[in-house]
N, C-alpha and C positions, 0 to 999 in steps of 0.2 A: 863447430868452430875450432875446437882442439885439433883434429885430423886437418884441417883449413892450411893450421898456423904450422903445423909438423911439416907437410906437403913444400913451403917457400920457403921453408930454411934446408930441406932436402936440395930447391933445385940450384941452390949455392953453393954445392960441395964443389971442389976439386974435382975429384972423380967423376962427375957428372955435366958434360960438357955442354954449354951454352950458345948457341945461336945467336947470329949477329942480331939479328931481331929482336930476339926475345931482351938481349942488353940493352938495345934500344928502348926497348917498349919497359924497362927497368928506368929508365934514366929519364921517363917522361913519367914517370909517377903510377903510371899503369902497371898493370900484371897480368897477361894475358896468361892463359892455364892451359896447357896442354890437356887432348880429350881425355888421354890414359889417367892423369892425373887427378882429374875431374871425376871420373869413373872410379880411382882408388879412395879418394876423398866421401866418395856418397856411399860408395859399400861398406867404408869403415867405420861411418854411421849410422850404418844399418844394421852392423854385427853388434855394433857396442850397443843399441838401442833392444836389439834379441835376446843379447846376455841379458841386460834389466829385464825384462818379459819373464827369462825363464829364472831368474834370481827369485822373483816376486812369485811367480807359481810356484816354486819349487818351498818356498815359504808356505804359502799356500797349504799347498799340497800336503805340504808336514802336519800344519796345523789341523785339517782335514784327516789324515792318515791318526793322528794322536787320540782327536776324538772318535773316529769310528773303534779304535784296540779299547778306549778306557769303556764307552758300549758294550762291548762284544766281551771285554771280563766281565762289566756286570749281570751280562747276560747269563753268561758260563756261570758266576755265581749264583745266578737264582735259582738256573737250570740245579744244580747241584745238589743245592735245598731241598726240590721239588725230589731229586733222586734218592736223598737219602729219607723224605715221609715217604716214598714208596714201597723204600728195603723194607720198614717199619712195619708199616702197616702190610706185608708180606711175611713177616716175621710172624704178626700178629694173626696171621690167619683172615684181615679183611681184606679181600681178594676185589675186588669194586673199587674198594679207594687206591687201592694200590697200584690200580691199572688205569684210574684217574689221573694219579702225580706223576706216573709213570710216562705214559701219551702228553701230561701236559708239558715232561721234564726236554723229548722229544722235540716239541712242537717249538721249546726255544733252544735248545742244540740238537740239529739229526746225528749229529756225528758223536752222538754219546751212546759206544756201544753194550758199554756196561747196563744201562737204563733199558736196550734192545734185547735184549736178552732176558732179565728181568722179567719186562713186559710179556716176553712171548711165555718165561715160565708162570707168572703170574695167570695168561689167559690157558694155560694147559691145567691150573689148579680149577677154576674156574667153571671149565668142560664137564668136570666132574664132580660137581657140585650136584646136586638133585633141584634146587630151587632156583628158578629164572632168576637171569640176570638183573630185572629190574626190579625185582623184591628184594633182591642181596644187596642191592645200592643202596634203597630205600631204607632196610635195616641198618646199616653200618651209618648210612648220613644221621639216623634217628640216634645209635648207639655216639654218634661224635658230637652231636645235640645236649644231649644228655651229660657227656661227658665236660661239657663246655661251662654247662649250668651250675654240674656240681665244685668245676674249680669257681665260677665266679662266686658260691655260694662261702666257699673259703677263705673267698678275698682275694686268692690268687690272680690279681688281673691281668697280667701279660700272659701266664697260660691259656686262660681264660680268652683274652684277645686272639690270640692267635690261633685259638682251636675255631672260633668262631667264622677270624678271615679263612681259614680253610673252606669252612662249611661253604662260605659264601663263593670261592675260586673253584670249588668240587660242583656244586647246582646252583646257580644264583636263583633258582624258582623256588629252592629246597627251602618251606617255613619260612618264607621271605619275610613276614613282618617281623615274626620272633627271632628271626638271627637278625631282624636289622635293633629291634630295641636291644637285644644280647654286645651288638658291636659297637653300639652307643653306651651303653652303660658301662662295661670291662673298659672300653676304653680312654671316658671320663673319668673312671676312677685311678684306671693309669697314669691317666694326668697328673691328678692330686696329689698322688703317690708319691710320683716323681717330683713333683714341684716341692713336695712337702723335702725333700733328698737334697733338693737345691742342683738336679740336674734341667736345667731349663730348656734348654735344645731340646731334650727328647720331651720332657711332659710338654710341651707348645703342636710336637707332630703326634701325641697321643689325644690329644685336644683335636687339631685338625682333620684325626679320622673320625672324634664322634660326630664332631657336626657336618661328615659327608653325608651322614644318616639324620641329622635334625641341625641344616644350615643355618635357623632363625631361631637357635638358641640362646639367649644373650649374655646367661653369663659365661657360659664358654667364648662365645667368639668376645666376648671381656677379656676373659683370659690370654686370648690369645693376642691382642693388642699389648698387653701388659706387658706379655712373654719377649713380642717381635721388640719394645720398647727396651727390654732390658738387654738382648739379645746385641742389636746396635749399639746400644752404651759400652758393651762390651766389645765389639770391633773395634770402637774406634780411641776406644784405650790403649793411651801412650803416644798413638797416633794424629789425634786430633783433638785436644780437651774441650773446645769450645762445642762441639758435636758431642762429642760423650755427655756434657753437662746439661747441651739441650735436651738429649734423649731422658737424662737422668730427671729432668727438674720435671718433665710432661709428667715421667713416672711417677713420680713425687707426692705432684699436684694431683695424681689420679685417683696411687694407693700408696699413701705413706706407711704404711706397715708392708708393702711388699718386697721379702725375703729381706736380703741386706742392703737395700736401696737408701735408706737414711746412711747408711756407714761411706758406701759408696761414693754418694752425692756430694760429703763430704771429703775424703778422699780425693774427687775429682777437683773438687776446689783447690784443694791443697796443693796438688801436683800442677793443677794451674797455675798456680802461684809462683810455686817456685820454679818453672818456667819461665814466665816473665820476671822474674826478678833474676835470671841467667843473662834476659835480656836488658837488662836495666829499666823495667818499667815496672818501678815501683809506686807509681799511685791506683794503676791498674790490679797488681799483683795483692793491692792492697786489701782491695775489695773483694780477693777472691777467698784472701786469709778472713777478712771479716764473715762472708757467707758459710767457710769450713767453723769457726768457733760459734756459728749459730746453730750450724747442726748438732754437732760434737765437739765441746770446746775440750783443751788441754793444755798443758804448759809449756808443750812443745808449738803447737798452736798458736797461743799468746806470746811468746818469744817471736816466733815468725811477723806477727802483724802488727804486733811493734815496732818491729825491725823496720819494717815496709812504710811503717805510717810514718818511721823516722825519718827514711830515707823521701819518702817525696817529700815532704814539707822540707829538707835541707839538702837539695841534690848536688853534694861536695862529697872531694875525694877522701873529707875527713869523718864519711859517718863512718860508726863501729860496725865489727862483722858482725854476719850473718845470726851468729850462737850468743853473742852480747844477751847480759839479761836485764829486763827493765828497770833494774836499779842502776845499773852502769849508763842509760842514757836519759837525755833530755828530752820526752817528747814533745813532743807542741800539744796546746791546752786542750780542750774541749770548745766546739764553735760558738762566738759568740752570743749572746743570748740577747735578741734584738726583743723580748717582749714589750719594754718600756717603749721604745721609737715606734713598735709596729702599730701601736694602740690607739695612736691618731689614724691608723689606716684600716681600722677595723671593721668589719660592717656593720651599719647599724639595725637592728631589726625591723626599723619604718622602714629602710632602704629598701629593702628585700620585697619583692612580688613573682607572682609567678608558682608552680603547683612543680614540686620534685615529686617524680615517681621511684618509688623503690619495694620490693618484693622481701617477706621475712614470712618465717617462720613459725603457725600460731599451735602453740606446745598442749596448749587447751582444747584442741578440736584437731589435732596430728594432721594440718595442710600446711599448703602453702599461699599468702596472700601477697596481693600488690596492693599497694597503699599508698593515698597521695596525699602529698601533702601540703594545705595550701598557706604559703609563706605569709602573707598579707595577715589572716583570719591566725594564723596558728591551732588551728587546727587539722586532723588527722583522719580521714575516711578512707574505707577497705573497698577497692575499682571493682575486682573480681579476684574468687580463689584459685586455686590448683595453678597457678602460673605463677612463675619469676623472671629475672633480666628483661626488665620492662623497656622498650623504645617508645617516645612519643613522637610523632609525625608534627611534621614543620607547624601547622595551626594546633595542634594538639588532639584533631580528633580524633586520631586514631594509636592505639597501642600497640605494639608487636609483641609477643613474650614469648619464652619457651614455656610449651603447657607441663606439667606436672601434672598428670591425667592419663593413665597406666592405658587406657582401651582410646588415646587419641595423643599419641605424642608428635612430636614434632613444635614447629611456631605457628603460632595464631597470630589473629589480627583480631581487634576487637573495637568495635566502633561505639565511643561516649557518647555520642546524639542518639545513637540507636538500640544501642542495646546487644546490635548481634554478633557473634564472635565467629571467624573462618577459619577455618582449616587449611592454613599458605602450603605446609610442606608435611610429609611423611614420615620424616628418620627424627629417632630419639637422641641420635649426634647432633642434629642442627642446634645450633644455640646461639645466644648474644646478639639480636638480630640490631642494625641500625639505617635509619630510614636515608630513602634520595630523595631529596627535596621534593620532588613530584609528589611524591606520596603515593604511590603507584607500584614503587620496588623497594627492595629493602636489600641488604647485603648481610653476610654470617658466613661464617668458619664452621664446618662441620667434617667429622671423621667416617662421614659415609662413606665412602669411597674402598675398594676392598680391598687397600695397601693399608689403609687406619691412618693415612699422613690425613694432616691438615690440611683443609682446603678450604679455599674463598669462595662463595656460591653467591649469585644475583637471582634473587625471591623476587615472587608475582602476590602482591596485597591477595588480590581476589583466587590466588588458588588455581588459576586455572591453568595455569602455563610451568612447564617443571626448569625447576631450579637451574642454572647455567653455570658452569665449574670458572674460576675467571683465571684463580694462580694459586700457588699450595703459599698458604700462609695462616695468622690467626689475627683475632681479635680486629676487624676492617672497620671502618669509619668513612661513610661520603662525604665529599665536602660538599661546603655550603651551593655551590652553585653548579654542583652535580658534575662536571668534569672528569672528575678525578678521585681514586679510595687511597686510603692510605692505610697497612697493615703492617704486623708483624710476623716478618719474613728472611729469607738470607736469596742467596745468587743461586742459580740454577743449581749449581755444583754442593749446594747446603753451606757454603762459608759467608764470611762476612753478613754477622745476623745482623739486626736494626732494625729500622723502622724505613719501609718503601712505598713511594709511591707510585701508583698503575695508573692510565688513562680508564674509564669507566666502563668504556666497548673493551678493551684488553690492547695490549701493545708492549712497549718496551718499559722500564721499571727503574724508578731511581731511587736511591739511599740516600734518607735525610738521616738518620742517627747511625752511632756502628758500634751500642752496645746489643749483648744479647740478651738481655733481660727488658729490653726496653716495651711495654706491650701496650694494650687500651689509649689510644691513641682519642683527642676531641679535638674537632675544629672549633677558634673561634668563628663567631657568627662572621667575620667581616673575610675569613679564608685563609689570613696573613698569617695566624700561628697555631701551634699545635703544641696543646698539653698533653703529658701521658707518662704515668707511672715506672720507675726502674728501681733495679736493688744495685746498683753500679755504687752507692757511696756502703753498702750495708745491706740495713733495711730498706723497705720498700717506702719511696718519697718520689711525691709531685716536682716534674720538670718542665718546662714548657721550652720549644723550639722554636725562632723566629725564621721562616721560608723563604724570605730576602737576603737575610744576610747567614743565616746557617746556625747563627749562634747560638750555645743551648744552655740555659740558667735556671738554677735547682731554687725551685718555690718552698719547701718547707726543711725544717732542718730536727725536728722534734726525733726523740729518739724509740719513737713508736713508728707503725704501720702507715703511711697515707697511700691510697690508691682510687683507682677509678675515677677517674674526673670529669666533670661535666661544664661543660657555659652556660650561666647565666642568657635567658634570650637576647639582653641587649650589650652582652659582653664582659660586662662591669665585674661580674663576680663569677669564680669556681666553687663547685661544689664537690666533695667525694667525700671516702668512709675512712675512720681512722680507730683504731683501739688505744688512743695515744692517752685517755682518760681510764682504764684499766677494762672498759667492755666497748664493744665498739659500738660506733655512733657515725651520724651524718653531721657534716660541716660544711661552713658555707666561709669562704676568705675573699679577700679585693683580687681580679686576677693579677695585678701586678706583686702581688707579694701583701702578706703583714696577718695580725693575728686572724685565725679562724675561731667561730660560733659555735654552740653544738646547736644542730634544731633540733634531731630525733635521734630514736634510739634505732639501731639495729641490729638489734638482737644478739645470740650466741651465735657465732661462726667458728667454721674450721678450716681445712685448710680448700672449701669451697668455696672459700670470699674469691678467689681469684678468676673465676670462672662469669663470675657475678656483674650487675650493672645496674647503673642508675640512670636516670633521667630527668631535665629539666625544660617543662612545658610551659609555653605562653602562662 
């Protein structure tokens, strides 16, 4: 259309003289086009369309061109390497390996004539040897064996590694089992080495070559999740805190002593903070100084979340700066203390019916038990051992748990009328499983998958049908009338964490919450709301979301732990676990709000409560 508009303002020059017609056929609205014109008009369309073609290939092309040279030096590097164990081992008088590294330094640059030369002197030393060529290999791979052994015996383990990968790049048939446990072991202990140094990148790919040699390792490939975990938290510093924070908190939850991951986690919060308080979102920023002062409090710390706590309770252009110290300002109090009022809305213990499942710890016999417990009776019987994170199925017959049973891990199903227990799934990742109404399938989060993300999986009761990946998330929950899961997850691109919900077959994904702490999600029975644990005020406390209207109102306010929540079957009442009494315990409140019960104990926990779940059966 540009060349079009160019072409009719050409044929109105002066210079360029007009036919009575063509003025005519101007002056009746028309524009008839001369051929030649018509013909410059679509050729100059066609040039300018050619240029873009060869703009974009030429782009291309570079891009193309850039990565074959960055190739082709690494190539020239390896080769290089491989020339100089040649010289070496030429120097050294083993004439076999030398003609090895030599031919293999070749084989990735020909045009390396220094190596050609070498080689040929190499095979003239060779000739004149008295002992065949493939007993002089034999010896000298034996003599690098050896030589492998006695640095790993040192401790030495990157020399140790590397004489090994030789052995294996020189005969891969050479002692094949014993250089493969030789390259497993120098190079797990590489790992350690390094990790212990606090170089993490490299001990995560000293890890990654043992387990080429033993893949179904698990505390390595542990390690290695750990590694990739820290690894990410680290990209995305400075760049993105709500990302660095998730990666840091998985980590956390995982191995709270790993390297400086507590300082960090910390840290991260902090700079969070004072982000959003750049941006004037100080009740947000709030929470991020409260989560820094629980890791690792200080006074700089405590100055900061003051500040914040000040400023959202009084958002005027008269709060103090930044550095203000808490005696110069006013904060607002501590939350109300509704005990008195909540006490008419308490549950009473006739109220309560129905059997909560929950899994603990028996310190006396070193397992692990699920125990239910029947509200009515008050009393506490053990279902079955070696299993935790109990689900109970819509009638209660059936249990889902992750087993705790070292020669059968994965989730089981275990049916109370019968007595028998199945074998649903295979990986000791699958965890936290929660039932579809049917009773048929069940849904869980597990890190099988060979990136270590989170993933959402739909489980078959009977075992028989393998697992189906739905969306990368944690912590799922089916609603009551099977439609729909709702988990804790972010946008394809990893922002915007909270709480989504997916169609059950899979499809498009909506955000009902947009903190990223928000996780363990309950339907009530009736589909309309959804409870679930967040650290967005601090600590970790019960919130519940209404799915009508959006709105989302914080159930407990205690200045202890509450998490995991469960519905009552006929809706009335929440149940979840709290250390809010100095050890933790299960409790039972009205779901509208007001004082919680204790009914049982559970146990000593750490920082694996999070991981954990309860259940409440018919």
């Amino acid at each position: 259309m540009h060349h079009s508009t160019s072409e009719t303002g050409d044929s109105t020059r002066p210079d360029r003289p007009v036919s009575a017609s063509h003025s005519t056929s101007r002056s009746s609205g028309s524009i008839r086009w001369p051929h030649w014109t018509l013909w410059r008009a679509i050729g100059g369309c066609l040039v300018a369309f050619g240029c873009v073609i060869l703009i974009y290939a030429g782009i291309g092309g570079a891009a193309v061109y850039q990565g074959l040279q960055q190739r082709a030096a690494l190539t020239r590097q390896e080769a290089e390497a491989h020339y100089q164990r040649g010289l070496q081992h030429l120097q050294d008088g083993t004439y076999e390996l030398a003609i090895a590294e030599l031919e293999h330094t070749l084989r990735l640059d020909p045009t390396h004539r220094q190596a050609r030369d070498a080689l040929r002197e190499a095979k003239t030393f060779v000739m004149a040897q008295p002992t065949p060529t493939s007993a002089t290999l034999n010896e000298a791979l034996t003599s690098l064996l050896k030589e492998a052994e006695e640095l790993a015996q040192q401790q030495r383990w990157a020399e140790a590694a590397e004489r090994a990968s030789q052995l294996r790049d020189l005969d891969p048939g050479f002692q094949s089992q014993r250089v493969s446990e030789l390259l497993f072991q120098t190079n797990a202990q590489l790992g350690w080495q390094l990790l212990g140094q606090g170089q993490v990148a490299e001990a995560k790919q000293a890890f990654e070559r043992a387990m080429r040699e033993r893949p179904d390792d698990p505390e390595l490939s542990r390690q290695v999740d750990l590694a990739a975990l820290y690894l990410l938290a680290r990209s995305a510093w400075d760049s993105n805190w709500p990302q660095a924070i998730n990666y840091l908190e998985q980590l956390y939850t995982l191995a709270p002593e790993y390297l400086d991951v507590r300082v960090l986690l910390a840290q991260a919060y902090e700079n969070y903070g004072d982000a959003l308080g750049a941006q004037s979102a100080w009740c947000v920023a709030e929470t991020q100084y409260m989560q820094a002062a629980m890791l690792q409090s200080n006074a700089s710390i405590q100055r900061k979340h003051a500040n914040a706590s000040w400023r959202c309770a009084n958002p005027t252009p008269t709060a103090p700066a930044a550095g203000a110290s808490d005696s110069a300002m006013q904060l607002p109090g501590a939350p109300t203390d509704t005990t008195s009022t909540a006490k008419a809305r308490s549950p009473s213990k006739s109220q309560l019916s129905g059997t909560i499942l929950f899994s603990r710890f028996d310190e006396e016999n070193k397992r692990w038990q699920i125990l239910a417990l029947d509200l009515a009776e008050r009393t506490t019987r053990v279902v079955l051992t070696d299993g935790s994170q109990p689900a109970a199925s819509k009638d209660g017959r059936l249990i889902a748990y992750h087993s705790e049973r070292g020669d059968s891990i994965g989730i089981h199903v275990f049916d109370l009328s019968t007595g028998q227990d199945t074998r649903a799934t295979s990986y000791g990742e699958d965890i936290a499983p929660d039932w579809a109404p049917d009773s048929t399938r069940f849904v869980f989060p597990s890190q099988r998958s060979g990136d270590r993300k989170w993933v959402v999986y739909i489980g078959w009761a009977d075992g028989r049908g393998e697992a189906v990946a739905l969306v990368d998330g944690r912590t799922p929950a089916w609603s009551p009338d099977g439609s729909r899961i709702i988990y804790q997850g972010s946008d394809p691109q990893g922002n915007n964490p909270g709480l989504y919900l997916i169609p059950a077959g899979g499809g498009p994904t909506g955000r009902i919450t947009d903190h990223e702490s928000d996780r363990s999600p309950a339907w009530s029975p009736d589909g309309n709301r959804i409870a679930f644990m967040s650290s967005r005020s601090g600590r970790w406390k019960l919130h519940l979301v209404d799915l009508t209207s959006g709105s989302v109102q914080a159930l407990t306010t205690s200045e202890s732990n509450d998490g995991l929540p469960v519905w009552s079957p006929d809706g009335k009442h929440l149940a979840f676990v709290s250390d809010r009494e100095g050890a933790w315990g299960i409790y039972v409140m009205p779901a509208d709000g007001g004082e919680a019960i204790r009914v049982a104990d559970w146990g000593a926990r750490g920082q694996d409560w999070l991981l954990e779940r309860i259940a409440w059966a018919p």
